[in-house]
Legacy VTK file of the C-alpha trace (Angstrom):
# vtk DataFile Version 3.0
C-alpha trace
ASCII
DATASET POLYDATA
POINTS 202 float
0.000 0.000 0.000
1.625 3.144 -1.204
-0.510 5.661 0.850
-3.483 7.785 0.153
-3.583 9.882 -2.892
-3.817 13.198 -1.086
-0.560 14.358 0.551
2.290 12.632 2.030
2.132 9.088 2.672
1.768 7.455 6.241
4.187 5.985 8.594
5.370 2.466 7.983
3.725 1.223 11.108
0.462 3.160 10.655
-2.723 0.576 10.301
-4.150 0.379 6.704
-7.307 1.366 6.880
-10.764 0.024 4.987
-11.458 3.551 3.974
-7.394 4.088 2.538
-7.871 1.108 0.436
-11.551 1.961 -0.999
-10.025 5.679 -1.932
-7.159 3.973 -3.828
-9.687 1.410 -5.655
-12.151 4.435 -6.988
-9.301 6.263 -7.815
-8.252 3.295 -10.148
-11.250 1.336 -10.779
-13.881 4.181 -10.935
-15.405 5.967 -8.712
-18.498 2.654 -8.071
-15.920 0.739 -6.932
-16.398 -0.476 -3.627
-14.183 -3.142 -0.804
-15.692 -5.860 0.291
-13.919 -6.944 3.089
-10.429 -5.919 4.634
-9.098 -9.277 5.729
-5.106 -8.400 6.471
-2.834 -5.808 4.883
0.406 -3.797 5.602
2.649 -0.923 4.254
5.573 -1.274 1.970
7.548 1.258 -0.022
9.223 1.810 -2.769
12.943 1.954 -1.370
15.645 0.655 -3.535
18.632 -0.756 -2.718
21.576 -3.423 -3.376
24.875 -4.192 -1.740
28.389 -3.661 -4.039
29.307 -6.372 -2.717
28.194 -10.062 -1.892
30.925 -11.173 -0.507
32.836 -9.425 2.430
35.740 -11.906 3.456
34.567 -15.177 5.159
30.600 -13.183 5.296
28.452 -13.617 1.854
25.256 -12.111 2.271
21.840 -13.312 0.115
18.084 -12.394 -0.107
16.992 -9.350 1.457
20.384 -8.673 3.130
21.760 -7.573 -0.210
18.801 -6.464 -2.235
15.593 -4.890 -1.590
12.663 -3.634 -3.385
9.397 -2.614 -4.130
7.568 -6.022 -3.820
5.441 -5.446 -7.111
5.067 -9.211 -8.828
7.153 -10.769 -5.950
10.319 -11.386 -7.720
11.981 -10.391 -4.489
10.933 -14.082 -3.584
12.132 -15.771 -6.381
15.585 -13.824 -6.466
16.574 -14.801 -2.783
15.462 -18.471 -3.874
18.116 -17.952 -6.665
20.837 -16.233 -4.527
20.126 -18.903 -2.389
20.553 -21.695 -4.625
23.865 -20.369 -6.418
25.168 -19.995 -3.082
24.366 -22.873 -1.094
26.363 -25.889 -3.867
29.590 -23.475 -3.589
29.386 -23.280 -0.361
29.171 -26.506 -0.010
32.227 -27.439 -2.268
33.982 -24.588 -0.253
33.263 -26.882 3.227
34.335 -29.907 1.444
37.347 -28.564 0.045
36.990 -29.320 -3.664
35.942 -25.659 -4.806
38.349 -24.151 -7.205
40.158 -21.054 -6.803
37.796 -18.118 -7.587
33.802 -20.723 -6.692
33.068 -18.144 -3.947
33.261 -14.961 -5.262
31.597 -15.828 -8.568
28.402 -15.747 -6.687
28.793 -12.214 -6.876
30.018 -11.946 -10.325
26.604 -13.937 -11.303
24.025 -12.700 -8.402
25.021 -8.798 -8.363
23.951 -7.815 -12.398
20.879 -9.758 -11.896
19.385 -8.629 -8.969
20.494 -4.837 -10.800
18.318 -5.462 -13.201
15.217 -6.531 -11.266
15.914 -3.369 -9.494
15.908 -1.341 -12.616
12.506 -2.972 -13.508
10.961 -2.621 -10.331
11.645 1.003 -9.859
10.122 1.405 -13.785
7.403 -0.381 -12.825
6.607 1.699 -9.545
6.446 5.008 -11.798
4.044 3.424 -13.759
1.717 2.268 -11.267
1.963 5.355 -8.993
-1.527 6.625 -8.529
-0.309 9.863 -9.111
0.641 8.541 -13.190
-2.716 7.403 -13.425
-4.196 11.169 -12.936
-1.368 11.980 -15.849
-3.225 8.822 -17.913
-6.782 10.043 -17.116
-5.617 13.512 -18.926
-4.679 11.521 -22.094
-1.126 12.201 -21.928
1.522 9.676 -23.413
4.612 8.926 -21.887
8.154 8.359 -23.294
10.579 6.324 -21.147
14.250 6.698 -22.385
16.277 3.553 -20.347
19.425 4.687 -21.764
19.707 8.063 -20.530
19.416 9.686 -23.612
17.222 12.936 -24.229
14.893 12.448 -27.230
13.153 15.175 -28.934
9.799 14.571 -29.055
8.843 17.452 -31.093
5.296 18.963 -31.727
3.782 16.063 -29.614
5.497 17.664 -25.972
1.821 18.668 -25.186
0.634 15.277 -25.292
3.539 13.342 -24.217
5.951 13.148 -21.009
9.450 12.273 -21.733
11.270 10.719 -19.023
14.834 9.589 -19.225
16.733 6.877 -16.742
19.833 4.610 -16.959
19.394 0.451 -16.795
20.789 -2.383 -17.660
17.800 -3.697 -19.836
18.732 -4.576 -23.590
16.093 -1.831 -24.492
16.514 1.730 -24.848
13.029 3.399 -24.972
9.259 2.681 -24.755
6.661 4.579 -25.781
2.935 4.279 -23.698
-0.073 4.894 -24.463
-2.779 6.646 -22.288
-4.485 3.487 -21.106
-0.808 1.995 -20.453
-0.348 0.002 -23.562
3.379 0.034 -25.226
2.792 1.724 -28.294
6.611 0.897 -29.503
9.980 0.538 -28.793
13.494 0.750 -29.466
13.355 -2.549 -30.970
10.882 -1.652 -33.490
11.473 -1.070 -37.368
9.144 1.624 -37.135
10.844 5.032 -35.890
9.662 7.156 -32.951
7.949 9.883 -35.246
5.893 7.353 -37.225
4.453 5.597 -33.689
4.369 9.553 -32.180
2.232 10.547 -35.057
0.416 6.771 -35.630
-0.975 7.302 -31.641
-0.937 11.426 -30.764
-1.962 12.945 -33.938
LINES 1 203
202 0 1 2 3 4 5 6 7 8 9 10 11 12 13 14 15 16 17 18 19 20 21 22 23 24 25 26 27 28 29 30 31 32 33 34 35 36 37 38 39 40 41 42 43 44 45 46 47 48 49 50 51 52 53 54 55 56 57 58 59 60 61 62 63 64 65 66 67 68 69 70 71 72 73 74 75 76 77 78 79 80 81 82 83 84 85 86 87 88 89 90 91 92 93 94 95 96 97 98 99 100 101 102 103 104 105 106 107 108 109 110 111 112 113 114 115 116 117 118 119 120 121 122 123 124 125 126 127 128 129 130 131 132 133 134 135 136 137 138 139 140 141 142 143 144 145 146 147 148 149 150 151 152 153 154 155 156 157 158 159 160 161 162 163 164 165 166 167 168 169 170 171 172 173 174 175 176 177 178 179 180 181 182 183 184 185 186 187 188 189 190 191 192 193 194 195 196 197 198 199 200 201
């Protein structure tokens, strides 16, 4: 639960509330959307964070000690399982004395870039389902995600689209979205920018 829509967001330990929740669904859903029942919930944010390092001399950390993140899809789950399951056999062969030089620290040669990149697509991933986007959506403006840090000029269409530029690891460079949150193309299209710009905003 992000928070309510109006003003800051509440403290971490503040109880969710049935009336919190049914804001955030009419704001979303429409406003006839109602909650049926509040059974169990509790606060999360956004933070986003990640070790340098795995492995600090005889200590190699895993899970939530070296990554954390907005818990949208729960890959958070499925990347400790990993780090868990790289770690564990060369430990293992450490104990038993049959590793080879160089077992140990390529956990965090092979953990580290993935859990970057599940960082990278989480934090893309909580712009787009901020409630605050989805007012930006509901005023039929497109938006224009550049993942390789590079400014793109988006021309006579600036009044209809946001451009919004970040660095990631992802093989893709840029995305372009639709109102209603649809990719309308991408850097790995044929097609350029202008034609989907013009195909889409007029």
């Amino acid at each position: 639960m992000f928070g309510k829509l109006s003003g800051a967001g509440p403290a971490r330990n503040e109880p969710v509330t049935a009336d919190e929740i049914g804001e955030v669904l009419r704001a979303v859903y429409g406003p006839e959307t109602g909650l049926g029942e509040l059974r169990e919930a509790s606060r999360f944010s956004d933070a986003s964070r990640q070790l340098e390092r795995y492995r600090e001399g005889r200590v190699l950390f895993a899970g939530d000690a070296v990554h954390i993140h907005l818990p949208i899809g729960g890959q958070g789950v499925n990347l400790g399982i990993q780090d868990a399951v790289n770690l564990g056999w060369k430990l293992a062969a450490a104990v038993r004395g049959w590793a080879p030089e160089g077992l140990l620290d390529s956990y965090h040669t092979e953990r580290h870039p993935v859990a970057a990149r599940v960082l990278s697509n989480t934090r893309a991933q909580g712009v787009l389902n901020n409630p605050a986007k989805d007012k930006d959506l509901a005023a039929v403006r497109g938006l224009l995600l550049s993942l390789d840090d590079t400014s793109r000029s988006i021309g006579c269409w600036a009044d209809r689209v946001d451009h919004v530029t970040a660095k990631t690891a992802e093989d893709i460079d840029a995305v372009l979205i639709r109102p209603d949150g649809y990719i309308a193309w991408s850097g790995t299209d044929e097609q350029p920018l202008e034609t989907a710009l013009a195909r889409w905003f007029g």
